[in-house]
N, CA, C and O of each residue as an XYZ file, in Angstrom:
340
protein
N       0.835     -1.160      0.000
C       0.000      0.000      0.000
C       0.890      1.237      0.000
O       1.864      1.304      0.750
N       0.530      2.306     -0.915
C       1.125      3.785     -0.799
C       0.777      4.340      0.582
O      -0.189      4.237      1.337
N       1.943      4.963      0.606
C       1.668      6.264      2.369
C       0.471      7.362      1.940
O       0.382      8.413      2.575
N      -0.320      7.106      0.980
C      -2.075      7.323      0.705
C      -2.636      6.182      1.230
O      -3.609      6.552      1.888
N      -2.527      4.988      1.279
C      -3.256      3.991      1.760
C      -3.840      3.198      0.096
O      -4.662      2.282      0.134
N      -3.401      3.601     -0.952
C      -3.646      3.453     -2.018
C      -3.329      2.139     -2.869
O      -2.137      2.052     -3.166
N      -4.173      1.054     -3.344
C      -3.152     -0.055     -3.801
C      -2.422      0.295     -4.566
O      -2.440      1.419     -5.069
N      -1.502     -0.725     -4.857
C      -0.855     -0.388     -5.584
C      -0.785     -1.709     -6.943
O      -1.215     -2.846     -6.749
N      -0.232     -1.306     -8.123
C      -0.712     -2.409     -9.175
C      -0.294     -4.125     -8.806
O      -0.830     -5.218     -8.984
N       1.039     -3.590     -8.167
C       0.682     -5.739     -7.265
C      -0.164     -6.221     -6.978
O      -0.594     -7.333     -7.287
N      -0.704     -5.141     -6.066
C      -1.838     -5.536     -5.258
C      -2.967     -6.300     -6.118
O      -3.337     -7.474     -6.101
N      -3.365     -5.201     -6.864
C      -4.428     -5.005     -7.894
C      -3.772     -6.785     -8.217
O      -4.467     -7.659     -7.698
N      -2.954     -7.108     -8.742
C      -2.691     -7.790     -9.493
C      -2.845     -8.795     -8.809
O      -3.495     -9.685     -9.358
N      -2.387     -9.044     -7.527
C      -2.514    -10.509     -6.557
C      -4.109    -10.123     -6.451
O      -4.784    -10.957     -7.056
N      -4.791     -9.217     -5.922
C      -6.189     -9.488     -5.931
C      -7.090    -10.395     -6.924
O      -7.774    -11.416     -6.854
N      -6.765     -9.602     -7.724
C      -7.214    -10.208     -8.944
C      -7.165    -11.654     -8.927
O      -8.160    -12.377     -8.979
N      -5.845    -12.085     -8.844
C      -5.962    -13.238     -9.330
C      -6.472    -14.332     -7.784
O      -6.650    -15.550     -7.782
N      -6.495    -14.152     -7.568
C      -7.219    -14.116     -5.707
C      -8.872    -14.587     -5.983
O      -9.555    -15.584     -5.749
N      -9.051    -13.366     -6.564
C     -10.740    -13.175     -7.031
C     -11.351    -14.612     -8.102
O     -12.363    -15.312     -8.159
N     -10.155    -14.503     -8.767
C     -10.020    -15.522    -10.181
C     -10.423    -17.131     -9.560
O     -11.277    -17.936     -9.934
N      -9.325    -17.194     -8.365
C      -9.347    -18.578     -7.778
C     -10.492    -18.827     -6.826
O     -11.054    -19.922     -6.796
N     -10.890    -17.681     -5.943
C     -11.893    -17.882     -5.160
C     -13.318    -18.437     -5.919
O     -13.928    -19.455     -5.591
N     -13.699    -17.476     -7.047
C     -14.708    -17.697     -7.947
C     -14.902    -19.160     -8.555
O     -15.908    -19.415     -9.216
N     -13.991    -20.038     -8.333
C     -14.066    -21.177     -8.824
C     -14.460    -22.130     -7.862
O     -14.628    -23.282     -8.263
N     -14.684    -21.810     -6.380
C     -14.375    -22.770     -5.319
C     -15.560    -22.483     -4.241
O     -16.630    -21.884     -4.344
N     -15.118    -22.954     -3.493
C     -16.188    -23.043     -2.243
C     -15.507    -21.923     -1.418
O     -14.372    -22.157     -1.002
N     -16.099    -20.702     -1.131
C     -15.490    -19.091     -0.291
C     -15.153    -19.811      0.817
O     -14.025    -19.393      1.081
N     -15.615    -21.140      2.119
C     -16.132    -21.134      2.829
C     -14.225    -21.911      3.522
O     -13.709    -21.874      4.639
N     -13.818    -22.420      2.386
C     -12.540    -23.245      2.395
C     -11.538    -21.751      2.256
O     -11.867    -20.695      1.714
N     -10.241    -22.084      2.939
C      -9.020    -21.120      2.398
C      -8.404    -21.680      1.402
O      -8.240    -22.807      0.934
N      -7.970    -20.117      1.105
C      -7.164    -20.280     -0.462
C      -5.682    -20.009     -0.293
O      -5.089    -19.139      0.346
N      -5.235    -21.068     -1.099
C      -3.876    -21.038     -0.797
C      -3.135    -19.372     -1.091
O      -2.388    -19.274     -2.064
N      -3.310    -18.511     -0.484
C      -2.634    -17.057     -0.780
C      -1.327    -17.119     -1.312
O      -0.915    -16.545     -2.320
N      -0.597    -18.007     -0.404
C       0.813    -17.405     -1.034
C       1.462    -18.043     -2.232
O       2.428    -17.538     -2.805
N       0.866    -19.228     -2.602
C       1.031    -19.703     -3.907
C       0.766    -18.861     -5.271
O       1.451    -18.737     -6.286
N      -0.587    -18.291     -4.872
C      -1.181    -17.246     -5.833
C      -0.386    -16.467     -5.964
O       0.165    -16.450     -7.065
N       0.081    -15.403     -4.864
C       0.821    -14.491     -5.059
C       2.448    -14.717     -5.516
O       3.424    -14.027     -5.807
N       2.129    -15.948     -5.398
C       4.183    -16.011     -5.529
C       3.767    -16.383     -7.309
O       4.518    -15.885     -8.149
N       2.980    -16.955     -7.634
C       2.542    -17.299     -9.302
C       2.493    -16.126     -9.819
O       3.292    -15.864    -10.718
N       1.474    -15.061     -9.344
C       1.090    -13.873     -9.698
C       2.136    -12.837    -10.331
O       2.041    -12.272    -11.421
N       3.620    -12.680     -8.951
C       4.316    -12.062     -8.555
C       5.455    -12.445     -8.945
O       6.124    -11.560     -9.478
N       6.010    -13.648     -8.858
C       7.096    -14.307     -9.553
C       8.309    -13.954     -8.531
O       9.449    -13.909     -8.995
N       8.075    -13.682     -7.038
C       9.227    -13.365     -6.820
C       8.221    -13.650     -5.139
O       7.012    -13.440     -5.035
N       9.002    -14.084     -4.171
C       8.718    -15.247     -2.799
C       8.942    -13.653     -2.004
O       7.944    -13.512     -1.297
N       9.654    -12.695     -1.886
C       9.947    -11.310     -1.112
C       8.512    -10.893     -1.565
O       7.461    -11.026     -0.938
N       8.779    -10.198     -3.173
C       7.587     -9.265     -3.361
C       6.246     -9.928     -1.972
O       5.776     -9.720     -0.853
N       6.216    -10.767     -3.119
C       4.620    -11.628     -2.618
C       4.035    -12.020     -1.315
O       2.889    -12.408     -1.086
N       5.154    -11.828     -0.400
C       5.525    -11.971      1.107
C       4.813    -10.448      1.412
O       3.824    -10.388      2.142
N       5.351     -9.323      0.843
C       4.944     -8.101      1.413
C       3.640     -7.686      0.987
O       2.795     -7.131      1.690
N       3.534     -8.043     -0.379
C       1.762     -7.484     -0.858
C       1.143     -8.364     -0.003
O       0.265     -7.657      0.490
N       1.084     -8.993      0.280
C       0.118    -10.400      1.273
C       0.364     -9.623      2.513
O      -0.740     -9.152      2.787
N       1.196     -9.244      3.390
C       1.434     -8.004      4.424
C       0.395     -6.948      4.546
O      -0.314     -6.656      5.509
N       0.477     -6.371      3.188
C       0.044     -4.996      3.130
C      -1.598     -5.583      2.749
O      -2.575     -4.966      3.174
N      -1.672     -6.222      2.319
C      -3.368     -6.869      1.713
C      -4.195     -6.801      3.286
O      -5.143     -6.070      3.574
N      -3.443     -7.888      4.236
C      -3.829     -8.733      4.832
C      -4.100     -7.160      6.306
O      -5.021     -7.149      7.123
N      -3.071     -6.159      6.191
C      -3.118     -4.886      6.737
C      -4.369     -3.852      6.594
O      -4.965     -3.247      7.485
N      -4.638     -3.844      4.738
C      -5.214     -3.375      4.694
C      -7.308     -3.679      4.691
O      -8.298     -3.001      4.416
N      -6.932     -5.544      5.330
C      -8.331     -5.749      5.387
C      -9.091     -6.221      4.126
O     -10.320     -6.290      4.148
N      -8.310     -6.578      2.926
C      -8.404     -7.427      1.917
C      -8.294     -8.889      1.641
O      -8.953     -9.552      0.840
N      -7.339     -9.275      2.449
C      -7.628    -10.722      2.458
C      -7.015    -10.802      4.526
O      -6.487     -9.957      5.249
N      -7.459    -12.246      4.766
C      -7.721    -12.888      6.125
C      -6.740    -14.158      6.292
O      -6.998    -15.214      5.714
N      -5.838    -14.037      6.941
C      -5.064    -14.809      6.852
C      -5.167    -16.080      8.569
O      -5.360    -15.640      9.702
N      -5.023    -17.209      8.316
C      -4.946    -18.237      9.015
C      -3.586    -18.162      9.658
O      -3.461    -19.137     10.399
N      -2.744    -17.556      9.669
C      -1.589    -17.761      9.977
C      -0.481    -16.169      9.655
O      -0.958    -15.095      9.287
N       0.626    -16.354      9.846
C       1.503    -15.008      9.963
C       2.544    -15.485      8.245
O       2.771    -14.603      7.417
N       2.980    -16.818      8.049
C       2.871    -16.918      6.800
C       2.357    -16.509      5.896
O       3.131    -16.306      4.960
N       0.986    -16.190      5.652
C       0.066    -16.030      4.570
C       0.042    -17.187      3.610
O       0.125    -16.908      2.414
N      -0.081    -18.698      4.041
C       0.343    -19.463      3.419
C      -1.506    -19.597      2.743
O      -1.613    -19.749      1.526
N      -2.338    -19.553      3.288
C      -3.809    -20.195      3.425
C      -4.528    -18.598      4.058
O      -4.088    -17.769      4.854
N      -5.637    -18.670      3.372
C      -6.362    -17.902      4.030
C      -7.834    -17.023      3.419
O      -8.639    -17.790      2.891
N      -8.115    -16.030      3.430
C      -9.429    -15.640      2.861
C      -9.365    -14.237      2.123
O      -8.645    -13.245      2.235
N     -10.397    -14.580      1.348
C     -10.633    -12.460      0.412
C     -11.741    -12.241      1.017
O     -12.757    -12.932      0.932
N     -11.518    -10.848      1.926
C     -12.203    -10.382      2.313
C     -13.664     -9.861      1.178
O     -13.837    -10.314      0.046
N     -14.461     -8.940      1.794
C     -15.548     -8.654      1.013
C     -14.787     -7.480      0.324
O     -14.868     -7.487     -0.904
N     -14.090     -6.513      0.869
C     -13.403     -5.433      0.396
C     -12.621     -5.906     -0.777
O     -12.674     -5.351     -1.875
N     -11.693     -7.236     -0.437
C     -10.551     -7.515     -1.436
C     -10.923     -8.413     -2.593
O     -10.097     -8.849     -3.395
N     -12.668     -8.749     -2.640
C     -13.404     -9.059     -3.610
C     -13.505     -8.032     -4.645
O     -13.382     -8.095     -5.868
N     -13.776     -7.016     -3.798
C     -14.546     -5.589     -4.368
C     -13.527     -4.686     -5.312
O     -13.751     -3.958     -6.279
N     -12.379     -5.029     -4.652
C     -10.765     -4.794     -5.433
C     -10.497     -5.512     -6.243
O      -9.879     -4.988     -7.170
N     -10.707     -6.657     -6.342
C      -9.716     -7.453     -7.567
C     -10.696     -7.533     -8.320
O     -10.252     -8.340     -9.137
N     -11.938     -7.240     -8.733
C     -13.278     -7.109     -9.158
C     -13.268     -5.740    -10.050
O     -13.787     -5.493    -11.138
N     -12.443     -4.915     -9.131
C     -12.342     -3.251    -10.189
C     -11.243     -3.353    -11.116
O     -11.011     -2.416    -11.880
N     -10.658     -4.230    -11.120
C      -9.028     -4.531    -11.083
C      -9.207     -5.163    -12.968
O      -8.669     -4.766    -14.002
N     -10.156     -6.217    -12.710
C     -10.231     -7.157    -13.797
C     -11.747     -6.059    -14.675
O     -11.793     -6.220    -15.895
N     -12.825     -5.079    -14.079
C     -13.163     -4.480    -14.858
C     -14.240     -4.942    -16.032
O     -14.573     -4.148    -16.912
């Protein structure tokens, strides 16, 4: 997130594809987050911190301090949803 509180296009971009995987599945199960984001992102640091800043800013719900597993919020639906357009 920008020091606006603003996503930023990672974000956008792990959301998205967040949104992509959730839509296929049962909401009710966690989604593997950090797989997504490390696919998404291509890089195990980046994807470590957008999952930080996501999980900060109340976009996705994490099971753990990993971000290995976990949930899209209603907000980080509503984001990766503006994202894909």
């Amino acid at each position: 997130m920008t020091a606006k509180g603003e996503i930023t296009p990672e974000m956008h971009r792990v959301l998205a594809d967040l949104c992509d995987f959730v839509g296929q599945r049962d909401r009710d199960r966690p989604a593997p987050l950090r797989k997504i984001a490390n696919k998404a992102l291509g890089d195990t640091q980046r994807a470590a911190r957008v999952l930080a800043a996501l999980d900060a800013g109340g976009y996705v719900r994490t099971d753990n301090m990993g971000w290995y597993t976990g949930w899209v919020t209603a907000k980080g639906i509503q984001a990766g949803q503006l994202r894909r357009g």
